[in-house]
C-alpha positions in Angstrom: 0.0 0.0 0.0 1.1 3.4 -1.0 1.5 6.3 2.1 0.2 9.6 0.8 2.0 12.5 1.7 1.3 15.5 3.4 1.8 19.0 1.9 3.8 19.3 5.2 5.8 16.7 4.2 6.5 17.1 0.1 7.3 20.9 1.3 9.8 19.3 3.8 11.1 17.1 1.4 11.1 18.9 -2.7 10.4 22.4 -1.2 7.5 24.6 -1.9 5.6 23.6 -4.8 4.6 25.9 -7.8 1.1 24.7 -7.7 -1.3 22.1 -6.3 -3.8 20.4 -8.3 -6.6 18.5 -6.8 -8.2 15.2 -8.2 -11.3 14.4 -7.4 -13.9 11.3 -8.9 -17.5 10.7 -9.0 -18.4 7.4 -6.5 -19.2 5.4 -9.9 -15.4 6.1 -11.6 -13.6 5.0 -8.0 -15.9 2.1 -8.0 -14.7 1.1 -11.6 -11.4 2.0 -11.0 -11.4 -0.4 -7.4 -12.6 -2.9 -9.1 -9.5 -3.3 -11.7 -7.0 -2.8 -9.1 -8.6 -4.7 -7.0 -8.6 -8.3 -10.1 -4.6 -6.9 -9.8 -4.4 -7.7 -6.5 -6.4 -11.1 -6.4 -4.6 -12.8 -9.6 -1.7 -12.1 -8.5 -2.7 -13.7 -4.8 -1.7 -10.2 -3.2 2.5 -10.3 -4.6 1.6 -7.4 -6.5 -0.2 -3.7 -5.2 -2.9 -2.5 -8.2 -1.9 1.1 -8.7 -2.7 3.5 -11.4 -0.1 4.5 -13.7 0.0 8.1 -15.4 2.5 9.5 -16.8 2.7 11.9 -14.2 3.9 8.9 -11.6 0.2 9.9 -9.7 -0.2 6.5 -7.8 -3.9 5.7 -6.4 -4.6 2.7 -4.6 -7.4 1.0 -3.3 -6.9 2.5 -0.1 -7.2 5.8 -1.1 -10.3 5.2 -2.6 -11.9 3.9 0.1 -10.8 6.6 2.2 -12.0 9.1 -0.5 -15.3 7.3 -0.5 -15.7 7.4 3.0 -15.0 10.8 3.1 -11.6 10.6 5.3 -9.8 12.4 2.2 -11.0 15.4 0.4 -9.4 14.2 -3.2 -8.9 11.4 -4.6 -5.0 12.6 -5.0 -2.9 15.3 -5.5 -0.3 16.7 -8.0 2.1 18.7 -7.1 4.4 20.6 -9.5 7.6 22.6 -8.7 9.0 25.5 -10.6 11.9 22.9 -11.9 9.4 21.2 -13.5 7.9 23.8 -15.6 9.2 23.5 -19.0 9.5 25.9 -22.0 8.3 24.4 -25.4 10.3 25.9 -28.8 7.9 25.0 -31.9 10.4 24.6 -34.7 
């Protein structure tokens, strides 16, 4: 299971981010999405942690979404980006 950081702690550990981006779900999207990494979990007789995957490194995990669901967490997960990662784009 994946721990999910505080703001406290990313600021403690990266610094202060640029900006802070909220994710949030309806109930019938965390459902669907518990369900796949839930069949992760089960076939692979719990050697393996269902996570979500974006290209961003944003990992979500059943726990979260039950959490979320239950209404312990206000998002579903958070993205935080820091001026180092804000890129400038040349169009040739």
């Amino acid at each position: 299971m994946s721990q999910r950081m505080t703001l406290n702690e990313v600021i403690r550990e990266y610094g202060v981010p640029q900006i802070k981006l909220d994710i949030h779900a309806k109930a019938s999207e965390c459902q669907k999405l518990r369900e796949k990494l839930m069949d992760i979990v089960k076939l692979s007789g719990a050697n393996e942690q269902g996570y979500l995957d974006i290209d961003c490194k944003l990992y979500i995990d059943v726990d979260d979404i039950d959490r979320y669901l239950s209404g312990e967490l206000d998002t579903l997960g958070e993205l935080y980006a820091f001026p180092e990662d804000i890129k400038s784009y040349k169009e040739d």
